[in-house]
C-alpha positions as CSV (number, residue, x, y, z in Angstrom):
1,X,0.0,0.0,0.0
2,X,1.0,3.6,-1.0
3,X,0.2,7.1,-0.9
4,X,0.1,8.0,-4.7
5,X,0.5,11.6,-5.8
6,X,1.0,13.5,-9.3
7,X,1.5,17.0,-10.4
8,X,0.3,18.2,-13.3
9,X,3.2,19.7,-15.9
10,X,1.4,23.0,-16.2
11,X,-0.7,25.0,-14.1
12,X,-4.8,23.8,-15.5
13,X,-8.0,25.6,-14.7
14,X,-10.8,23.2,-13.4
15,X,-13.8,25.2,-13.8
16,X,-16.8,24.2,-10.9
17,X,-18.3,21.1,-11.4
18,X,-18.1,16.9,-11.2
19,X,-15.2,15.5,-12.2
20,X,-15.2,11.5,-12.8
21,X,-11.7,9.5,-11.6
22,X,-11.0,7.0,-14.1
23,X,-8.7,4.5,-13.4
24,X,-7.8,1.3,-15.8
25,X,-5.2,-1.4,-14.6
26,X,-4.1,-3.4,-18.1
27,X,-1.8,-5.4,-16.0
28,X,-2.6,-9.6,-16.7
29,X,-2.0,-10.6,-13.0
30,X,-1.6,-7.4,-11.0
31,X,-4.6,-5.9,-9.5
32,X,-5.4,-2.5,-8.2
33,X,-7.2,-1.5,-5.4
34,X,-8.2,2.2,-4.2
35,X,-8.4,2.9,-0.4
36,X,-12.3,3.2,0.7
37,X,-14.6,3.2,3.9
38,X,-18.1,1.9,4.2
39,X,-21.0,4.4,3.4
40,X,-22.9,3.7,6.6
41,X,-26.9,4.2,6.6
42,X,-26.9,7.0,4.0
43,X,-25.1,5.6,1.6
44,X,-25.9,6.5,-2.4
45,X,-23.8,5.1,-5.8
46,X,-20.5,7.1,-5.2
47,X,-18.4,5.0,-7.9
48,X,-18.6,2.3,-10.4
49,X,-16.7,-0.9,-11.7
50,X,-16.6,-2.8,-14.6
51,X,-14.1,-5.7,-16.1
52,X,-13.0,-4.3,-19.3
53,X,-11.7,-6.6,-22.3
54,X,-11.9,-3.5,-24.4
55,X,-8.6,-1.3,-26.4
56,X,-6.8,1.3,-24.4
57,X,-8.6,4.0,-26.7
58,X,-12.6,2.7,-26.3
59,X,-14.8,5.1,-25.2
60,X,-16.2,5.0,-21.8
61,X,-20.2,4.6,-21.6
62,X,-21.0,5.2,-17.8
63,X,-24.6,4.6,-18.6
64,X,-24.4,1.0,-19.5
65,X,-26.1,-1.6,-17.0
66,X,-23.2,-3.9,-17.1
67,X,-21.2,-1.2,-14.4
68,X,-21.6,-2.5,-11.1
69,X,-22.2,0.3,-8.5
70,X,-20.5,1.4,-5.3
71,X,-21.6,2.8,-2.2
72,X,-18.0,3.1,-0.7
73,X,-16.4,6.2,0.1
74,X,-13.0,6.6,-2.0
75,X,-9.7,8.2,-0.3
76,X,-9.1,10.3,-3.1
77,X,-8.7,14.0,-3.2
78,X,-7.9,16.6,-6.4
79,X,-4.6,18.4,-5.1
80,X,-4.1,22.3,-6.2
81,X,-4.0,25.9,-6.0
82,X,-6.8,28.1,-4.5
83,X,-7.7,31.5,-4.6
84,X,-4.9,32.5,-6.1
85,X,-2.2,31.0,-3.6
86,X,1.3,30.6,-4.5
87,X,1.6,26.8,-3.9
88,X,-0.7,23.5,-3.3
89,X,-2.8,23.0,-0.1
């Protein structure tokens, strides 16, 4: 287990909105598992999976009934500037 963190090359506006985390392991034997914690008694579809025998360049159809869905809550956070501050929070 590791803490994973990237910077982008180039400072990139993210204007308001939802972003979607895609992540695709193409490894034959290797799996890959993101850190989580149970929903509890509220819990709504947070995330999404789906076994993919598909090329690297497919498109992604979110809306397809063969995603199973996830009530977890994923330990992922979008690092970067704010309000005009000179480095990362």
């Amino acid at each position: 287990a590791a803490a994973v963190s990237s910077n982008a090359a180039s400072p990139t506006y993210l204007a308001p909105g939802t972003y979607w985390l895609v992540l695709r392991n193409t490894h034959a034997s290797n799996t890959f598992g993101l850190g989580t914690a149970a929903a509890g008694t509220l819990a709504s579809n947070t995330a999404q999976e789906k076994t993919l025998g598909s090329a690297l360049g497919s498109t992604l159809d979110f809306v397809a009934a063969s995603w199973t869905k996830k009530t977890f809550l994923a330990g992922v956070r979008l690092n970067g500037l704010v309000f005009g501050g000179a480095s990362a929070f």
